[in-house]
N, C-alpha and C positions, 0 to 999 in steps of 0.2 A: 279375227273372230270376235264376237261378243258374247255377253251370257244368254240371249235367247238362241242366237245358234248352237250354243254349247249344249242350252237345253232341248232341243229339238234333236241334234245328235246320237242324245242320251235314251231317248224313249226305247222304253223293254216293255210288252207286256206283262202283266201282275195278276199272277192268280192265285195268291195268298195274299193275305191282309191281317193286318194285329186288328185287338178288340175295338182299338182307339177307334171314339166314333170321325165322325167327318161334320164340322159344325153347321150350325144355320148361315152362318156369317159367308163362312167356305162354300156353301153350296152356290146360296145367293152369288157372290162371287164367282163364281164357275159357268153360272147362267147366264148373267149378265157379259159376260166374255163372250159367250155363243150367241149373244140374238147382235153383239157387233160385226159377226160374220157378214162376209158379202153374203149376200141375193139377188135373185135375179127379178129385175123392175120391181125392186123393193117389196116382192110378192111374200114374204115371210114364210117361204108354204112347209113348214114343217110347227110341229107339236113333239114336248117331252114331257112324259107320262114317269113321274118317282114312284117306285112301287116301296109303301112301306108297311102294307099289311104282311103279316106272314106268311101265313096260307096259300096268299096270293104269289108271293114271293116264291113261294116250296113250288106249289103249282109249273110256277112261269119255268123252272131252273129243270123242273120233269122234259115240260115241251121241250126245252131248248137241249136235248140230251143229256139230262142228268148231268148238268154241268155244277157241280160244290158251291163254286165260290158265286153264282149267283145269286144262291142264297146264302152265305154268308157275307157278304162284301155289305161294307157301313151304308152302300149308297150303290141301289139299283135303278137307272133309266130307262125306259123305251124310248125313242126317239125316230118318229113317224113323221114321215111324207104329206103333209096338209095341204090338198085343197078343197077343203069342207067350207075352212073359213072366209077363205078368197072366193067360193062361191055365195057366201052370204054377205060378204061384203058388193062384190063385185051384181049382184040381184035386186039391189038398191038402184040402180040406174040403167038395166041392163035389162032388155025384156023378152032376148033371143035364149035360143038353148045354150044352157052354159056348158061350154068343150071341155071333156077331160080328156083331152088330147094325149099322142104319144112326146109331144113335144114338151107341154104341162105334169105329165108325169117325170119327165127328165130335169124339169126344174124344180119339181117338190123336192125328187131326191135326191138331189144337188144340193139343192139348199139344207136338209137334213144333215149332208154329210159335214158340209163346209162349216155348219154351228156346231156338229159334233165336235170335230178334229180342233174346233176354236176352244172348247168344252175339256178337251180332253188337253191342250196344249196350258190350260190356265190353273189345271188340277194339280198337273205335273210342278209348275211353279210354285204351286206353297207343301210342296212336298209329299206327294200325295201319287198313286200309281190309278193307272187306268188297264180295262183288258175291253174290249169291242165284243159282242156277244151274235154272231150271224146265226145262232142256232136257234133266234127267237124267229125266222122264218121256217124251222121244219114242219110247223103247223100252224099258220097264220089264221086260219077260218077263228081256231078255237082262241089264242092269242086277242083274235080282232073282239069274241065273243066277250073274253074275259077285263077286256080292259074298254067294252063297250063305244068302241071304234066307230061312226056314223060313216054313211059311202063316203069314198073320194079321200079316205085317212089308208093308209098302210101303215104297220109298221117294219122298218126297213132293219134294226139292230138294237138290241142292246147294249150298253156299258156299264160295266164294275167301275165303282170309284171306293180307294180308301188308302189308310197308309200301307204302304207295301211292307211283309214280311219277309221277301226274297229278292235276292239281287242277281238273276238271269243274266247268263252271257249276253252281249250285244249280238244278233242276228247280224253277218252281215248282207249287205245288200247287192244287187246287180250293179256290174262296172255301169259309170253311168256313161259311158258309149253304148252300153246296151238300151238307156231310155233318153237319151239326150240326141237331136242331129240338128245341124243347121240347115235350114231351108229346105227341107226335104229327106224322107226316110230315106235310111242306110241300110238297106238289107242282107247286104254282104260283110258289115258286120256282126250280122247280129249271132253266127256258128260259132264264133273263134268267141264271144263273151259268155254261150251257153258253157263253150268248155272250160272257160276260167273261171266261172260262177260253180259251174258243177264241183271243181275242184277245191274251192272257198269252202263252200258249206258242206261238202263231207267233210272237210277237217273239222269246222264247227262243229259239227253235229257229233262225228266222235266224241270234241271234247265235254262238249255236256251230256252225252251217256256213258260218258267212260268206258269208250271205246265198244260200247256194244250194238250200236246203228252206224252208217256212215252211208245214210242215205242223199244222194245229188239232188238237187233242183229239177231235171231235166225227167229224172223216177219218181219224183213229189207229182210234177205237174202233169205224167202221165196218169196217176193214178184219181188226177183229179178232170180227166177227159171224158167221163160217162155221162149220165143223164144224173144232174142234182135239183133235188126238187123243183120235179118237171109239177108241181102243181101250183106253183107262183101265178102262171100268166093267167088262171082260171079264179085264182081268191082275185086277180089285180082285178079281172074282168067283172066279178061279184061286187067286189065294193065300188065300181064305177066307172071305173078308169077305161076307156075304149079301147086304147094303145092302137088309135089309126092316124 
């Protein structure tokens, strides 16, 4: 082992933060960590957006389901799927209809995630906690409105950064025979891991409610089987995006 494996091991969500702000120097550094993420043909195709007015903040933290610590965390980003600017760059030399393909849409938010999680991995090093915000897509129209988004932008997540106030059990994870196989999927693994996973995190989960959930993986991910914001493919459709 080394210490960035140690630290990558370590990652917990943070949804309390002390007052301590998060510096300029910090942030700078946090950023610059994320635009060293791979991308795909060096297309850059994402944009983050620091929200640090307040209003805006209270706002954004309503949409996103009256989540707290949105607006209180020292350092709130959006972190959107760009190719607004790859098409104004790319229009310079280019005189056919620019494609915002289903395949260009896979690499915006690809690229978005991979400079997030670079973002989110470099925060964690100067001691510092992260939580991901997927609640910033329960209303994207208004989202795109308020952070005046031009076609061909999404915003794909938000992220809380600051010093953590709480120290959360470690989550743990799927055996990883459940996401790992050589040369071809294992299906017939995959029953016998849902029931050792299942049995993992009900104990987990006991232990951090003190015994009053002992909900499975297998009753999480049922519950997450309905229609979730079925109106994603119609904002993606608005702001540009073909997805053919």
């Amino acid at each position: 082992m080394n210490e960035t494996i140690t630290l990558l091991k370590q990652h917990s969500s943070i949804r309390k933060f002390t007052k301590d702000p998060v510096t300029g120097e910090q942030l700078e550094a946090i950023l610059t960590a994320a635009q060293q993420a791979s991308t795909s043909s060096n297309m850059q195709a994402y944009s983050v957006i620091g929200i640090t007015d307040k209003e805006l903040r209270s706002e954004l933290a309503k949409l996103a389901g009256n989540q707290a610590y949105v607006e209180e965390s020292p350092v709130f980003l959006v972190w959107c799927a760009d190719l607004y600017r790859w098409e104004q760059a790319a229009k310079r030399h280019y005189d056919g209809e620019m494609p915002s393909s289903t395949e260009n849409f896979i690499i915006a938010t690809v690229d978005a995630t991979l400079a997030a999680q670079n973002a989110a991995v470099a925060a964690e090093s100067l001691g510092l906690g992260i939580v991901y915000i997927g609640g910033i897509r329960n209303h994207p129209d208004r989202v795109a409105e308020l952070l005046g988004l031009p076609q061909y932008v999404y915003p794909v997540f938000g992220m809380c950064i600051g010093v953590p106030d709480q120290s959360p059990l470690d989550r743990p994870r799927l055996p990883l025979r459940a996401v790992y196989f050589e040369n071809s999927y294992k299906p017939d693994t995959i029953d016998s891991a849902i029931d050792d996973y299942d049995e993992t995190l009900s104990t987990y989960m006991k232990a951090r409610s003190n015994g009053k959930v002992s909900t499975t993986w297998s009753l999480a991910m049922a519950g997450k089987a309905g229609p979730v914001r079925m109106h994603m493919r119609s904002f993606l459709q608005k702001q540009g995006f073909k997805l053919e």
